[in-house]
DSSP file (Angstrom, degrees, kcal/mol; ACC not computed):
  #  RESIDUE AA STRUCTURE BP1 BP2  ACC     N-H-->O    O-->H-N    N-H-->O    O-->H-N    TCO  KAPPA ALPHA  PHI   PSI    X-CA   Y-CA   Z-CA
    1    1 A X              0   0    0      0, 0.0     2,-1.2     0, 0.0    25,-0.2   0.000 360.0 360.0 360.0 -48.4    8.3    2.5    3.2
    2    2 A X        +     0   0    0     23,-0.1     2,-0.4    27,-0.1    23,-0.0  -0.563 360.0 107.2 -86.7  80.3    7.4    0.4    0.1
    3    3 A X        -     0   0    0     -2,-1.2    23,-0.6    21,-0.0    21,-0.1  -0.989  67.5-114.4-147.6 113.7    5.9   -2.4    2.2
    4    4 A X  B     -A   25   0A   0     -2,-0.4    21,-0.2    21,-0.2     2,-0.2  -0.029  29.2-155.3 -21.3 163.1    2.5   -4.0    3.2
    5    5 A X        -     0   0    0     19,-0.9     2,-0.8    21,-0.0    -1,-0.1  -0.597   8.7-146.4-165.7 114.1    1.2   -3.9    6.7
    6    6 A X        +     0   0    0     -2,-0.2    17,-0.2    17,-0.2     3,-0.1  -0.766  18.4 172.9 -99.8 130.7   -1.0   -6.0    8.6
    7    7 A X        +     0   0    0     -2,-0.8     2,-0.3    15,-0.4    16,-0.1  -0.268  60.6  22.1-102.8  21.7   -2.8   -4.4   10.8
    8    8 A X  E     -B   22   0B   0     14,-0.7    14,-1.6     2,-0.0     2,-0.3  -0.923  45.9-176.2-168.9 166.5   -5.3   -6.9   12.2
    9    9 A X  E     +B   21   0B   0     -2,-0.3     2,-0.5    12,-0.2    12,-0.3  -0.741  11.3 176.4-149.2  94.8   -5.3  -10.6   12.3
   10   10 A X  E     -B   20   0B   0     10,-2.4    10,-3.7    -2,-0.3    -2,-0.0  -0.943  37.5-110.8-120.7 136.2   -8.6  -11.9   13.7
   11   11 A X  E     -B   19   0B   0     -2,-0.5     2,-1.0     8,-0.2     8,-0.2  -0.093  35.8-106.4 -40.2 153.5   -8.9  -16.0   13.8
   12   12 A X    >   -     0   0    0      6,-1.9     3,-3.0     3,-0.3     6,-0.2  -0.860  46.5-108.3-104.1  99.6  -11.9  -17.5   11.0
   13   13 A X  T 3  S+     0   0    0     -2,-1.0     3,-0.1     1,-0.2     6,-0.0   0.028  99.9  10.0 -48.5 112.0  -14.8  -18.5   13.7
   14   14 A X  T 3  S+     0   0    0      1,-0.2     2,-0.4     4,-0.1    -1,-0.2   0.518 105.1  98.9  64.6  33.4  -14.7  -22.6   13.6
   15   15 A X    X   -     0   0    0     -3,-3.0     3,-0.6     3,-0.2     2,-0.4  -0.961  62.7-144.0-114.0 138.7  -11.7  -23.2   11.7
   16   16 A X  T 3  S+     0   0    0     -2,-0.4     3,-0.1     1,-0.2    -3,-0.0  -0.807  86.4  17.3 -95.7 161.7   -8.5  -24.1   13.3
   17   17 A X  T 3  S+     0   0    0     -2,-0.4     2,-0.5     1,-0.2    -1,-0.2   0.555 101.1 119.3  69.2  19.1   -5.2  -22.8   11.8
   18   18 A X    <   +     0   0    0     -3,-0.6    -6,-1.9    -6,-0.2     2,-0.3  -0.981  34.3 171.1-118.9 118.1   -7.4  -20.0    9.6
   19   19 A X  E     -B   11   0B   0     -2,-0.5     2,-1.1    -8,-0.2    -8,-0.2  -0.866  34.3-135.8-116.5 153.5   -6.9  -16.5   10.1
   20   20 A X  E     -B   10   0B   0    -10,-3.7   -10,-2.4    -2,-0.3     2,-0.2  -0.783  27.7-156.7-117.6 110.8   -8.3  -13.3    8.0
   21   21 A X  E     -B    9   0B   0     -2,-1.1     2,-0.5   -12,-0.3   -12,-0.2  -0.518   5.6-149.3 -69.5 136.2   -4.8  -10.9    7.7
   22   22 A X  E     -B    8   0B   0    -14,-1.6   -14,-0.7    -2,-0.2   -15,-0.4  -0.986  24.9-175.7-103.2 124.1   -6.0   -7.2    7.1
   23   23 A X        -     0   0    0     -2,-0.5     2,-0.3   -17,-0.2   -17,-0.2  -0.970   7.7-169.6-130.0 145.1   -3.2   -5.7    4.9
   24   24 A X        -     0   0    0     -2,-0.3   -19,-0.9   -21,-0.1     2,-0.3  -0.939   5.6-145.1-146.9 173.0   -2.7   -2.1    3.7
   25   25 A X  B     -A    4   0A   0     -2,-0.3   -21,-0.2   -21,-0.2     4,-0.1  -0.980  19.2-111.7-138.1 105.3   -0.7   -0.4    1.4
   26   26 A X        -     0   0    0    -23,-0.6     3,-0.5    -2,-0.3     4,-0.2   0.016  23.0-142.3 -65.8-168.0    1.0    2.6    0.8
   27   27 A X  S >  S+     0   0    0      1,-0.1     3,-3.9     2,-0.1     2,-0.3   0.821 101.3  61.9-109.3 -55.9   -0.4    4.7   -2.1
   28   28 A X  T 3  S+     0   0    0      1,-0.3    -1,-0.1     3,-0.1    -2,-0.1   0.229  84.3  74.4 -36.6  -4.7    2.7    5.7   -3.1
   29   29 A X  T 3  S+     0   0    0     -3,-0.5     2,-0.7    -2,-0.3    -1,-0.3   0.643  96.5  70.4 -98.8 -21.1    4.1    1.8   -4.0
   30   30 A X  S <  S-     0   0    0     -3,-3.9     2,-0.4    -4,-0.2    -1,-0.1  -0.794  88.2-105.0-125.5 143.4    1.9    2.0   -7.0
   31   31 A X        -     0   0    0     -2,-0.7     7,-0.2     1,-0.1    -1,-0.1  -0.164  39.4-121.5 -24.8  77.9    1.5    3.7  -10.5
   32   32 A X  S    S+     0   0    0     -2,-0.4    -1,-0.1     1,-0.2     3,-0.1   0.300  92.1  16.6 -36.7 144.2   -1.0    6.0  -10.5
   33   33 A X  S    S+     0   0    0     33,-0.4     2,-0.4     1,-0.1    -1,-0.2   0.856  95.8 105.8  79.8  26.1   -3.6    4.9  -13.2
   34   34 A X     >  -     0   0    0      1,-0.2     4,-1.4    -4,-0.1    -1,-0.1  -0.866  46.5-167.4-154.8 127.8   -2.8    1.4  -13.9
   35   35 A X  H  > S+     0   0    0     -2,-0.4     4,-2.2     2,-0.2     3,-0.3   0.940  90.3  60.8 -26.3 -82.4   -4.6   -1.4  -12.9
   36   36 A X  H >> S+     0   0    0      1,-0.2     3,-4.9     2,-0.2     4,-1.4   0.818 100.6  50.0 -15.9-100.0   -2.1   -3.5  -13.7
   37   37 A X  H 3> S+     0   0    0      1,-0.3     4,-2.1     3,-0.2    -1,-0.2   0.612 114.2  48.6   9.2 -78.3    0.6   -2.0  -11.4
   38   38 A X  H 3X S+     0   0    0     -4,-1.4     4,-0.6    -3,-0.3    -1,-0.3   0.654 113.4  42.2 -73.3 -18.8   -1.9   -2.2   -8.4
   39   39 A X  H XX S+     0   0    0     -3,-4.9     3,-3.7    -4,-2.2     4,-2.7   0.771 117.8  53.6 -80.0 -62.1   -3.2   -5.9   -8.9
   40   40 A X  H 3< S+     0   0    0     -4,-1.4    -2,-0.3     1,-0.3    -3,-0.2   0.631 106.1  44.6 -50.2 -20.3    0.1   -6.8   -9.5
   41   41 A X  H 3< S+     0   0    0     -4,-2.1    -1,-0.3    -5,-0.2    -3,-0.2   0.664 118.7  44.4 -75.1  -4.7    1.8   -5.5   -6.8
   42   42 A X  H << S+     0   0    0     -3,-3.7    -2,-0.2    -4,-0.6    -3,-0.1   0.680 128.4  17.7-110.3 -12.7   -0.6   -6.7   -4.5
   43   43 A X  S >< S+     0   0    0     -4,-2.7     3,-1.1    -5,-0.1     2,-0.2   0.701  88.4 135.4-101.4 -81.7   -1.5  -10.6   -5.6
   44   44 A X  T 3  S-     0   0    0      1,-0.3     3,-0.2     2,-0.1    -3,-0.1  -0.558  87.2 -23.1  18.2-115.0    1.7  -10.8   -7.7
   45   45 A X  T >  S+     0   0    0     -2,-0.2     3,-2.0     1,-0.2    -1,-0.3   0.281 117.1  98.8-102.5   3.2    3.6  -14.4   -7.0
   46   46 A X  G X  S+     0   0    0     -3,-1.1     3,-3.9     1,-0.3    -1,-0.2   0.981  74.1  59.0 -66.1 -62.7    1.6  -14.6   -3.4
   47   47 A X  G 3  S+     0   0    0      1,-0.4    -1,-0.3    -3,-0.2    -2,-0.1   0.662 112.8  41.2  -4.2 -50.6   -1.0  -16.9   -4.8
   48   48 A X  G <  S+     0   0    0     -3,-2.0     2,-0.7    -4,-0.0    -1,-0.4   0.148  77.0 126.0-111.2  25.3    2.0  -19.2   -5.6
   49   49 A X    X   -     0   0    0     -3,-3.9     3,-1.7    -4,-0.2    -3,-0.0  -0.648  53.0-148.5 -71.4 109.0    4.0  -18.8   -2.5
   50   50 A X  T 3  S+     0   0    0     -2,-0.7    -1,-0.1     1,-0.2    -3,-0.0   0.423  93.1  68.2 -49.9 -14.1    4.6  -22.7   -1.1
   51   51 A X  T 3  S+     0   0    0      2,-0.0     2,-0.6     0, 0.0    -1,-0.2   0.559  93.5  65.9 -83.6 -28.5    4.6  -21.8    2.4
   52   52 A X    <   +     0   0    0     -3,-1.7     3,-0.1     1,-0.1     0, 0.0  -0.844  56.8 180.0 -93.1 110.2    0.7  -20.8    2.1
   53   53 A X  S    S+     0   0    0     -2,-0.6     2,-0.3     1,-0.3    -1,-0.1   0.844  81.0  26.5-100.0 -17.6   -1.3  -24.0    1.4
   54   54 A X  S    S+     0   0    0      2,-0.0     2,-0.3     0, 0.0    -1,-0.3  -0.983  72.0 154.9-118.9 142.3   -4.8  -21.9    1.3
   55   55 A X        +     0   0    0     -2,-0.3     2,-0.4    -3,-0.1    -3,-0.0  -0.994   9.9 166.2-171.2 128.9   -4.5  -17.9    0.3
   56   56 A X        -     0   0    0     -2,-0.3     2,-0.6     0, 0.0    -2,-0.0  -0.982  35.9-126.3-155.6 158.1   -7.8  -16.0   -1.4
   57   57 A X        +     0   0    0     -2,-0.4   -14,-0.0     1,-0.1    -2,-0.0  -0.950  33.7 171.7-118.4  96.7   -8.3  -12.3   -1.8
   58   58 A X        +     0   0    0     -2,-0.6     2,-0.2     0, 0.0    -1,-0.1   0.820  60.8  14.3 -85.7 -26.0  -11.8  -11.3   -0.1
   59   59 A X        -     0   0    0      2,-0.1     2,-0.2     0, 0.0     0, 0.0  -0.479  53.4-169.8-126.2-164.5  -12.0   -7.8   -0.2
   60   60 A X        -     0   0    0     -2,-0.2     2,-0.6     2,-0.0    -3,-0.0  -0.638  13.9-174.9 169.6 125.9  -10.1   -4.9   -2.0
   61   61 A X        -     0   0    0     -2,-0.2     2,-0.2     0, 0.0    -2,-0.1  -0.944  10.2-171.9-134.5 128.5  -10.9   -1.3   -0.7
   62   62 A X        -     0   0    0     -2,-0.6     3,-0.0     1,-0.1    -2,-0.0  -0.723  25.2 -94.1 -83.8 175.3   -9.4    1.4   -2.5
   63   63 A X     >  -     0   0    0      1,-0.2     4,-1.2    -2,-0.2    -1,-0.1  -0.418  12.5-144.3 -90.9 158.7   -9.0    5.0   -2.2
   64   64 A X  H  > S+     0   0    0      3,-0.2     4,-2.5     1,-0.2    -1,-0.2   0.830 103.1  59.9 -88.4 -17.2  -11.2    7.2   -3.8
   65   65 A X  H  4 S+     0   0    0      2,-0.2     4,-0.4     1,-0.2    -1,-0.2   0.885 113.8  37.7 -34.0 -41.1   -7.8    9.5   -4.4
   66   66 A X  H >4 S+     0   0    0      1,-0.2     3,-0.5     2,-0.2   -33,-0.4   0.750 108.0  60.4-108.6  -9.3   -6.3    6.8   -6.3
   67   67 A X  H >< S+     0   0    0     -4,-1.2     3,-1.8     1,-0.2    -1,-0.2   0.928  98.7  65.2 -65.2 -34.0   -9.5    5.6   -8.0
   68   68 A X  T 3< S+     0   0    0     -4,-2.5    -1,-0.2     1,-0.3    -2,-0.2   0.777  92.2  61.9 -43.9 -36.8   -9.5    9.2   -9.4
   69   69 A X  T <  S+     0   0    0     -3,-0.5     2,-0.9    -4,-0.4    -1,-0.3   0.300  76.6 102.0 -70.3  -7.8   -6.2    8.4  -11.3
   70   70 A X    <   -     0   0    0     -3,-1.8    -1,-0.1    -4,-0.2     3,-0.1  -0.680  49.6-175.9 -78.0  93.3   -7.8    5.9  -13.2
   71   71 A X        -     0   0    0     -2,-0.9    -1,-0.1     1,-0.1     2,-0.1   0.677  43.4-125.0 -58.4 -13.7   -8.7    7.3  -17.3
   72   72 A X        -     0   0    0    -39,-0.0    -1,-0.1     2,-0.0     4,-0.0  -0.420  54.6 -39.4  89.0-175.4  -10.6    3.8  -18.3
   73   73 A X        -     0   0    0      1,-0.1     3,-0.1     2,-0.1     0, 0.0   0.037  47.3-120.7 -69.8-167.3   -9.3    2.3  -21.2
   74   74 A X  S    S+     0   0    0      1,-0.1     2,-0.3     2,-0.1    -1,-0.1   0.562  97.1   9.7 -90.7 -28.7   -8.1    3.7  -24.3
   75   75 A X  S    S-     0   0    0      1,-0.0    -1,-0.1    -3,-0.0    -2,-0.1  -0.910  83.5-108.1-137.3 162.2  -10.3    1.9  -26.2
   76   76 A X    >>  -     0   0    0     -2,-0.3     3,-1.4    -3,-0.1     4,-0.7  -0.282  38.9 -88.3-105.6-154.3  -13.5   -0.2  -25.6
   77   77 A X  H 3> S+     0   0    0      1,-0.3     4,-3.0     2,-0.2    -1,-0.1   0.654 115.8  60.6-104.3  -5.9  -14.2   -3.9  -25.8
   78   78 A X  H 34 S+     0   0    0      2,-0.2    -1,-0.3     3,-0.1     4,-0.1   0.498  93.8  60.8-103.7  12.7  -15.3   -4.3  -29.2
   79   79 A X  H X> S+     0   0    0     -3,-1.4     3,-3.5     3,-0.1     4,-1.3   0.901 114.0  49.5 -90.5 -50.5  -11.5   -3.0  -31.2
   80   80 A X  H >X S+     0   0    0     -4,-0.7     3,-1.2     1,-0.3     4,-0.7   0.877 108.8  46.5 -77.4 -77.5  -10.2   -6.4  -28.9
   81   81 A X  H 3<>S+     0   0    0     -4,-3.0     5,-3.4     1,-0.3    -1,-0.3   0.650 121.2  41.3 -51.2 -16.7  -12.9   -8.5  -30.2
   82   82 A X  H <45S+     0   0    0     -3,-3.5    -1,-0.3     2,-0.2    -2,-0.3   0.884 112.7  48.6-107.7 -23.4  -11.9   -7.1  -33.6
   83   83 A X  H <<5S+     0   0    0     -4,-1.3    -2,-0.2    -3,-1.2    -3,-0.2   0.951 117.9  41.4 -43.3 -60.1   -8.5   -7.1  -33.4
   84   84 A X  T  <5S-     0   0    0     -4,-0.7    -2,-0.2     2,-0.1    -1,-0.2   0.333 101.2-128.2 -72.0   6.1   -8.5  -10.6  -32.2
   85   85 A X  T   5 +     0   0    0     -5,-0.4     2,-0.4    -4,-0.2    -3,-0.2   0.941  68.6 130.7  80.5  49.7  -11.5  -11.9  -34.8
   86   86 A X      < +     0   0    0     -5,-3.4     2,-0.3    -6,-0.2    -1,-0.2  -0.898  28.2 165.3-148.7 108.0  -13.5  -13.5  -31.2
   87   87 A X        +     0   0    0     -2,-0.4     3,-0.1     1,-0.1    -9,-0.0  -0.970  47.7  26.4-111.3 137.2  -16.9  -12.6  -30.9
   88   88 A X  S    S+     0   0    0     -2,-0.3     2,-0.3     1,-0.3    -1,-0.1   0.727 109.4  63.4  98.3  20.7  -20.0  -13.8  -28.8
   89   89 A X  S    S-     0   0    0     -3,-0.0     2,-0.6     0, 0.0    -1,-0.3  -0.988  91.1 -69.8-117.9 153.3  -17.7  -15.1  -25.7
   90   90 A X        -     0   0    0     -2,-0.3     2,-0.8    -3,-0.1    -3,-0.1  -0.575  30.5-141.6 -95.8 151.2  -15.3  -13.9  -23.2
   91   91 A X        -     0   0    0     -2,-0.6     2,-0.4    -5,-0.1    -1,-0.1  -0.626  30.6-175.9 -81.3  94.9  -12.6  -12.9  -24.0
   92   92 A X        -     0   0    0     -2,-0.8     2,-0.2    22,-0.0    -2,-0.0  -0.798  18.1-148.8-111.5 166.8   -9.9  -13.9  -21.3
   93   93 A X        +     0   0    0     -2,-0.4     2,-0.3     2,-0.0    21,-0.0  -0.568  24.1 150.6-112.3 145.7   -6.2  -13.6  -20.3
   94   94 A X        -     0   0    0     -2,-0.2     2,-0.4    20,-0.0    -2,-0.0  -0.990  24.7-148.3-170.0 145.2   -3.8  -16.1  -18.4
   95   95 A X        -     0   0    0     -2,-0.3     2,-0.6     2,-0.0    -2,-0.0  -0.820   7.9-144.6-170.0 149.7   -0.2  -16.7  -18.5
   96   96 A X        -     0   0    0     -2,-0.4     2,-0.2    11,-0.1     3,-0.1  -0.571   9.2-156.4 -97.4 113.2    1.5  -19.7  -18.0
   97   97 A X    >   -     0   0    0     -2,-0.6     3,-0.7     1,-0.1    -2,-0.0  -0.610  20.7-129.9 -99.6 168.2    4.7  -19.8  -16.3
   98   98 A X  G >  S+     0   0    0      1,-0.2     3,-2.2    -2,-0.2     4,-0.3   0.741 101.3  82.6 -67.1 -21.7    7.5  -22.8  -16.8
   99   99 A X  G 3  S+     0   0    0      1,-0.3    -1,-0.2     2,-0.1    -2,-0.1   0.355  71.7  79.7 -79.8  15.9    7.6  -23.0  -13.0
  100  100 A X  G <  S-     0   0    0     -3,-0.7    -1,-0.3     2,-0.1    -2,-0.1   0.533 103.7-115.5-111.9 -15.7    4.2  -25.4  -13.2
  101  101 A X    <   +     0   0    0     -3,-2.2     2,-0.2     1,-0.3    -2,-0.1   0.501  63.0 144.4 106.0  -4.6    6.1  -28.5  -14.1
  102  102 A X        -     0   0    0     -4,-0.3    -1,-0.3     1,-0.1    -2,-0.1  -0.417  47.6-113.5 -70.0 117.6    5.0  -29.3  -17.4
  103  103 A X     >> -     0   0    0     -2,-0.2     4,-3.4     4,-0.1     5,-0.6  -0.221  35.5-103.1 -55.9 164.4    7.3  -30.8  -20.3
  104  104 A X  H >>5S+     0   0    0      1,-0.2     4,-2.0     2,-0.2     3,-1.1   0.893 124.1  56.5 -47.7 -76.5    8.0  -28.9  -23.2
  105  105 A X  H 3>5S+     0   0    0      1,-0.3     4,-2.2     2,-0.2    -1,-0.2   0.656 119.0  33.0  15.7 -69.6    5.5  -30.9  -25.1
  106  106 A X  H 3>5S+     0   0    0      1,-0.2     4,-2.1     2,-0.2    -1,-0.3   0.915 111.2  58.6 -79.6 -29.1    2.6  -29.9  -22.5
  107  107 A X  H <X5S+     0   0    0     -4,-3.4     4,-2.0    -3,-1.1     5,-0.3   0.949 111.6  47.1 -76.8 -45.9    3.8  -26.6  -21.6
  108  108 A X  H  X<S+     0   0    0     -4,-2.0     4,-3.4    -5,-0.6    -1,-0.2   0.989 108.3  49.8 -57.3 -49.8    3.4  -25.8  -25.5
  109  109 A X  H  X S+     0   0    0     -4,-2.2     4,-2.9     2,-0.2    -1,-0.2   0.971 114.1  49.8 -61.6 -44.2    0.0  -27.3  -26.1
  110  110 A X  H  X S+     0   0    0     -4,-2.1     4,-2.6     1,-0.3     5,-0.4   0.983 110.3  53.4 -57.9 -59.6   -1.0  -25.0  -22.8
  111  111 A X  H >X S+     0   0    0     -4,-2.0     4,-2.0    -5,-0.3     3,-1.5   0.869 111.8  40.7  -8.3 -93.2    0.6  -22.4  -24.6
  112  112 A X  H 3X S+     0   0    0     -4,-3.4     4,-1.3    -5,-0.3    -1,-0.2   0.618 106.4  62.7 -47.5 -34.0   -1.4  -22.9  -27.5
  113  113 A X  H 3< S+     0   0    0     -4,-2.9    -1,-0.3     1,-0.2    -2,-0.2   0.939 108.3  43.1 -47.6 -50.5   -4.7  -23.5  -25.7
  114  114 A X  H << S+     0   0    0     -4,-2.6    -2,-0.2    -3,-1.5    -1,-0.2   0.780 110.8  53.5 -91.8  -3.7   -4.8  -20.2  -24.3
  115  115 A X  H  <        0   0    0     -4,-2.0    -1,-0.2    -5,-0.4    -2,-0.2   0.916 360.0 360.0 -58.4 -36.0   -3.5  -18.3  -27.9
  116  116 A X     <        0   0    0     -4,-1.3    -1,-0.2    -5,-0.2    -2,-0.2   0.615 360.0 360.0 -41.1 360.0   -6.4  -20.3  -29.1
């Protein structure tokens, strides 16, 4: 029940070994309101599955049922610029998992780049 399902497969006209998967979702696998929840269950670790050597996300259709559930933030984009003192750029998010191969040493500096 709590599952993907592709439901089309059609080849990518003059590549071999390239296909475009149609996958859909039940509504019900994810947390109404949260972003989060719904990217993350649906890219989550696929991105880094080894079995996949090329993997991209082209579309995204959602419902307008479950776009209703969305309230917007809590707050808007200038308390993060002022909580975090970063103005006149954007402001982005990353996280670095161990599993990239990196010594401590580098896996710390990475660390540190992206507090930066």
């Amino acid at each position: 029940r709590y599952k993907g399902r592709c439901y089309h497969i059609e080849p990518v006209a003059g590549e071999d070994n390239q296909f475009i998967a149609y996958v859909a979702y039940p509504l019900d696998l994810f947390e109404e309101g949260s972003v989060t929840n719904m990217f993350t269950s649906i890219v989550g670790n696929v991105f880094g599955f080894k079995a996949l050597r090329a993997l991209r996300l082209e579309d995204l259709r959602i419902p307008n049922a479950y776009v209703k559930t969305f309230q917007g933030p809590p707050h808007g984009i200038q308390v993060e610029r002022d909580k975090l003192n970063k103005y006149g750029r954007p402001l982005l998010g990353c996280t670095i998992k161990p599993k990239l191969g990196l010594s401590a040493k580098n896996y710390g500096r990475a660390v540190y780049e992206c507090l930066r």
